[in-house]
N, C-alpha and C positions, 0 to 999 in steps of 0.2 A: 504494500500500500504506500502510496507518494504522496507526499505531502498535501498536493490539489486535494486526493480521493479522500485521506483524513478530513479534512477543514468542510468539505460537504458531508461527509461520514453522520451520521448517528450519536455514534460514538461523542464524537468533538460537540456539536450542537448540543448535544441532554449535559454533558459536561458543563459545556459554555453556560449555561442558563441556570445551572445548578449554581457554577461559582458566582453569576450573577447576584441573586437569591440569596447567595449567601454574601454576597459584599452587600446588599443593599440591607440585610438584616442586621448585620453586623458592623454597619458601614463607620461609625466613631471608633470603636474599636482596632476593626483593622487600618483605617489611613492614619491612627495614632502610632500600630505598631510599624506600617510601613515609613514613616515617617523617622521615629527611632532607628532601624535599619539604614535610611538613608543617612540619614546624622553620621551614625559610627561609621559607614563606608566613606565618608567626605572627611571624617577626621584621620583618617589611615588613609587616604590619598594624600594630605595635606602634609601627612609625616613622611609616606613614603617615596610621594614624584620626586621633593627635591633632593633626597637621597640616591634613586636612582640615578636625577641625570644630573649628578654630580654638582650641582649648585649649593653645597653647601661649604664646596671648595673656595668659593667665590671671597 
């Protein structure tokens, strides 16, 4: 199955609608936690890009 046949598929659609449903039930909740995730991801970039690319040689 490729990825087109998936995204028309059953499968994907009853999924899709499911998570919907459930972001909309749940919806303070999870854009609080998705928001914490994003926080930590931006502070561990902010520590690690300029380590990588060597700008703290500067």
């Amino acid at each position: 199955m490729n990825i087109k046949q998936y995204y028309n598929s059953n499968q994907f659609n009853s999924g899709y609608k499911f998570g919907v449903e459930a972001k909309r039930n749940e919806n303070k909740q999870i854009i609080k936690f998705e928001q914490i995730i994003l926080r930590k991801l931006d502070n561990i970039d902010k520590v690690r890009a300029p380590l990588e690319l060597g700008l703290h040689e500067k």
